[in-house]
Structure formats: structure tokens, C-alpha cells
N, C-alpha and C positions, 0 to 999 in steps of 0.2 A: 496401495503403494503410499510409504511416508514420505514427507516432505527429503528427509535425508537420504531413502533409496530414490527418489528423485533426481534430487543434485548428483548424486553417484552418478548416473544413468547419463546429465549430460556431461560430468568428466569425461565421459568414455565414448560416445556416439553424436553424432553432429544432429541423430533423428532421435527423438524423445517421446514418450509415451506422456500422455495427461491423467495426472490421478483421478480415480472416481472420487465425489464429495465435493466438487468443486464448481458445479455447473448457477449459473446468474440467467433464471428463463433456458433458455433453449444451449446458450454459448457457453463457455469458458470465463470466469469471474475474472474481471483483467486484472488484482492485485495479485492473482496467483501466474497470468502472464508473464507479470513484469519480475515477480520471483523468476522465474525462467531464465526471462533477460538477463537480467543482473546475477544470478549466479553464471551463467556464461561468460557474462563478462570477467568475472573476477575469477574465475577461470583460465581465460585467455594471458587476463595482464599477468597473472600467478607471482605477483609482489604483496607480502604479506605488508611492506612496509608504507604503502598507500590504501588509505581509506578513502569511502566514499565522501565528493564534496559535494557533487551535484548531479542527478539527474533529472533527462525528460523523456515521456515514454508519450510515444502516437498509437492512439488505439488505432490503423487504418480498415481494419475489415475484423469480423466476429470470426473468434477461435474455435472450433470442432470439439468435441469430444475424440479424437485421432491424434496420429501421430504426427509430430511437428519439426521442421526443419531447421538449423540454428544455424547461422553463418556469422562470423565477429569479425569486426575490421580495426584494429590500432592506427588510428589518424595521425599520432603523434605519442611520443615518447619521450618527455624529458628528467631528469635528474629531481626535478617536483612531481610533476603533475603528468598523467596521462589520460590521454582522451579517446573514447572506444565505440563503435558502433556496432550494436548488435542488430540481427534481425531474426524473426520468427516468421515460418514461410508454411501454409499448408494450401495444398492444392496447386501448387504451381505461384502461390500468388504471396506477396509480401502483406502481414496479416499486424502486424506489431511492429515498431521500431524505439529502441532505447540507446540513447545517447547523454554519455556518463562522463562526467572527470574524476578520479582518484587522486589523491596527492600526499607527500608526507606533511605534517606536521613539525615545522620549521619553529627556529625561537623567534621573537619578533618583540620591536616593539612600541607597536600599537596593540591596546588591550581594550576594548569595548565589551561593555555585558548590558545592556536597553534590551534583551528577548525577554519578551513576556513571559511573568511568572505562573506559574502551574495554578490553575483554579483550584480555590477550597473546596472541596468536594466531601461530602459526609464519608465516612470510614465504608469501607465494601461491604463488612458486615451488618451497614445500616439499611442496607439497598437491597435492590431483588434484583437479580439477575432477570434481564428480556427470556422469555418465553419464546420458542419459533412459534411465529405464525403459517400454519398452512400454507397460505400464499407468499409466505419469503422467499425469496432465494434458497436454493439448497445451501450454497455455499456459505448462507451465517450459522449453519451449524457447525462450525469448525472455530466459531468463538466465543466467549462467553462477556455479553456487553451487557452494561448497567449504564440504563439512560440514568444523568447525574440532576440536570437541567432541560429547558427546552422538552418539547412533544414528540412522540411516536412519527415515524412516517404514515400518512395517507390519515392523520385525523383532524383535515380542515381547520387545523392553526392560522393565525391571522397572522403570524409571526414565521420566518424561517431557522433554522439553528437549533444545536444542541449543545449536548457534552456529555464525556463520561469516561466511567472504566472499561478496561477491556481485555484479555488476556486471551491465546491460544486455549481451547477445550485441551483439561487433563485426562477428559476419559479418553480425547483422539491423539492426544497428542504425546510423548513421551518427552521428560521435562530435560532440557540441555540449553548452551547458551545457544543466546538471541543471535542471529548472525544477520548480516543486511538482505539478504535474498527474505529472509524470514518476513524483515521490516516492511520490504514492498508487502506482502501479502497480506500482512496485518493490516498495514494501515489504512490503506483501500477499500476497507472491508466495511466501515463506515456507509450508509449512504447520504446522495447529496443532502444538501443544508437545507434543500429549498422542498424537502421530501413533507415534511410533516405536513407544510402546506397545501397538496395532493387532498381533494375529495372523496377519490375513489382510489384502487392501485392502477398507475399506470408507467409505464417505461419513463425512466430517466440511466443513462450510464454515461462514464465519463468518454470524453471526447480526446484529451491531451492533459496528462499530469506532469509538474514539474515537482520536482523535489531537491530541498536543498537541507545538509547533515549539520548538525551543531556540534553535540557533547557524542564522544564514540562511547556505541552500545557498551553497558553492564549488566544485562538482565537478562532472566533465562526464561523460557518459553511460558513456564508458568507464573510468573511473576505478574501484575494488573500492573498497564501504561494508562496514564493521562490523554484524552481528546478535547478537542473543541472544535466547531468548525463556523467560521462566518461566511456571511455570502455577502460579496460585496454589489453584484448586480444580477439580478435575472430578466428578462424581456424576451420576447420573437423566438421562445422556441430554446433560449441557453442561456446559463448561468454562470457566474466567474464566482469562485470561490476561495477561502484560502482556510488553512486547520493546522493544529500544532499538535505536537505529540511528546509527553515528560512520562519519564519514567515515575518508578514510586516514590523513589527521593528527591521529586520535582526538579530535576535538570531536563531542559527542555532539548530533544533529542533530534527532531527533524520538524521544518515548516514545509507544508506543502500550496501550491494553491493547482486550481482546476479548472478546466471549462467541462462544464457538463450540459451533453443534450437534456432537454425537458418534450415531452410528451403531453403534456395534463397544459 
């Protein structure tokens, strides 16, 4: 099942099936989760003329390979801005929750632009695309990343952090525009910052992501986006993080930051 018979799927039933290709260890990769979410949600608001400003997504429990329950609540409804709460439920138990504002795009006038400019990164056909590693996630086959900077996960770097390209696989994927549900899945897809640092492979996943939208999507599924990610603290077990995302023509498109469990 594609990402679009997907979305279809929860148009139409409040229970949804999970694609194969998606599994992180044993669960459900949460940026494919929080696709879930957020296309629910912008489902529910079904105003073309509000985009995403911000969301936050609680991993509460690990997602199944089964079918999953979607419930959406509209908290408020104004003339700007609406605020939405979704949930994903399997087993009886609330498993995910994403709480989002959409808003139109007003004239104004305060103008600020201080977001970090897009890293220099050598051309994509200077680089090699990552190889899966056996023991990867299944779920990074569904992208094709070029570390830019910074180390691999799990090869006892002294350092944490990377960067690089990154684009939807075109042999999985069939090439259309980027849409936000898309954007959760993509961007997530990253692992933490503090991965390289890892001796051996061990569990780390995120705990709580926030998300917040800059410049609205131009780009289509095939097209290579901009990463980076810093860690601003890790200790006892978790890490706080924060990473940006630019499209090809270096407009920087969403900041994210994270807390993520660590294992190692």
C-alpha cells in the first residue's frame, strides 16, 4: 500500500491499515505515525486555506504492524488559526497523540528572516548515497540519504551530529507533490544526532517531536531536501535535539527539535 492509498483509506474510515516497509525493530517508524496524524487532521479541518504552523507529536506507546484507530477533536476554530487534536488508538489504548495549529497567511507588518541558511553541501552527484545496513531499520529503505558531514550511526564518533540529502526512494515511490503528511514521514526518518556516537547498535527512538513550518512546501516527492541536526544536550538515558530541513533552493522549510530516549 502507497503512501496516497493510504491517505485515501483514512478519508474514508476512522480504522486504518499500516503499510508494509515501514517497521523501526519490532514497531511502527513514528514519522510514518505522525503522517497518519496529520493527514487526519487536515482531513478533519478540510480548509485548503490554512496551512500547517505547528505541530507536537507524543510517541505514548509502540504502534503494531495492525490496524489503528483515529479519533480527531477541533479544540478551536477561528477566522486565523485552528487547533486540532488527533489520536491513534490500537488495542484499546491511546498509542500516539498530535496536536497541531493551521492558520492562514495574513499580510503583516513585521518581516524577520535570521533562519539559518541551508548548508554548503557538495552537489548529490558528488556523494554516494548510504547503503542499508542489515541491521537498519527497515523503514530507511523508503529513503535515499547522503550523509553530507558528521559520521554514520553506531561508529564511535567522539562527536555527535550530521547532515545531508535526502529524498523519498523513486523506485518506491511514485514522483507527485510533497504534501505535509509526506513531511512528517520524511523528516523523522533521520536518526538521533547523538547516533553516531553509539559503539555498538543500540535503541534510541524519539520520545516527543515538535515541529514548527517556515516557507510552504514546493517540492515533489522526488526532488533531494536539506538536513542538519544538533544536539543540544544528552545525559541519564535522553537527549534534546533540534534539526532543520531546506528544500533544493535552500529555503529553509520546517525546524524541528526532539527529545529522544537513548539506550547505549
Amino acid at each position: 500500500m502507497s503512501l496516497t492509498q493510504m491517505y485515501a483509506q483514512i478519508d474514508q474510515s476512522e480504522w486504518v491499515d499500516i503499510p508494509e516497509g515501514w517497521l523501526q525493530g519490532r514497531t511502527i517508524y513514528g514519522g510514518l505515525v505522525a503522517s497518519i496524524l496529520m493527514h487526519k487532521a487536515i482531513a478533519t479541518i478540510a480548509d485548503e486555506s490554512k496551512g500547517l504552523l505547528s505541530a507536537s507529536v507524543t510517541f505514548v506507546g509502540p504502534v503494531q504492524l495492525a490496524k489503528v484507530k483515529l479519533s480527531a477533536e477541533i479544540l478551536r476554530q477561528g477566522k486565523s488559526v485552528t487547533t486540532i487534536e488527533v489520536r491513534l488508538w490500537q488495542d484499546d489504548a491511546v498509542q500516539t497523540i498530535l496536536l497541531a495549529s493551521f492558520g492562514v497567511l495574513r499580510d503583516s507588518s513585521i518581516v524577520v528572516h535570521h533562519e539559518e541558511p541551508a548548508p554548503e553541501y557538495p552537489a548529490v552527484e558528488q556523494l554516494q548515497i548510504a547503503q542499508h545496513h542489515p541491521l537498519a531499520p527497515e523503514c530507511f529503505k523508503q529513503m535515499q540519504m547522503i550523509w553530507a558531514e558528521g559520521q554514520y550511526p553506531c561508529t564511535a564518533s567522539p562527536k555527535p551530529d550530521f547532515g545531508g540529502w535526502f529524498r523519498f526512494d523513486p523506485a518506491l515511490h511514485e514522483n507527485r507533490a510533497l504534501q505535509t503528511a509526506d513531511l512528517m514521514a520524511a523528516f523523522d526518518m533521520w536518526p538521533p544526532g547523538v547516533l553516531p556516537m553509539f559503539k555498538t547498535m543500540a535503541p534510541a527512538s524519539s520520545l516527543t517531536w515538535q515541529l514548527t513550518c517556515v516557507h510552504p512546501l514546493q517540492s515533489n516527492l522526488h526532488d533531494w531536501l536539506k538536513y542538519k541536526v544538533f544536539t543540544d544536550y544528552a545525559a541519564h538515558g535522553y537527549a534534546t535535539e533540534q534539526a532543520q530541513l531546506w528544500d533544493s533552493a535552500g529555503r529553509l522549510i520546517a525546524i524541528s527539535r526532539q527529545v529522544v530516549t537513548v539506550f547505549a
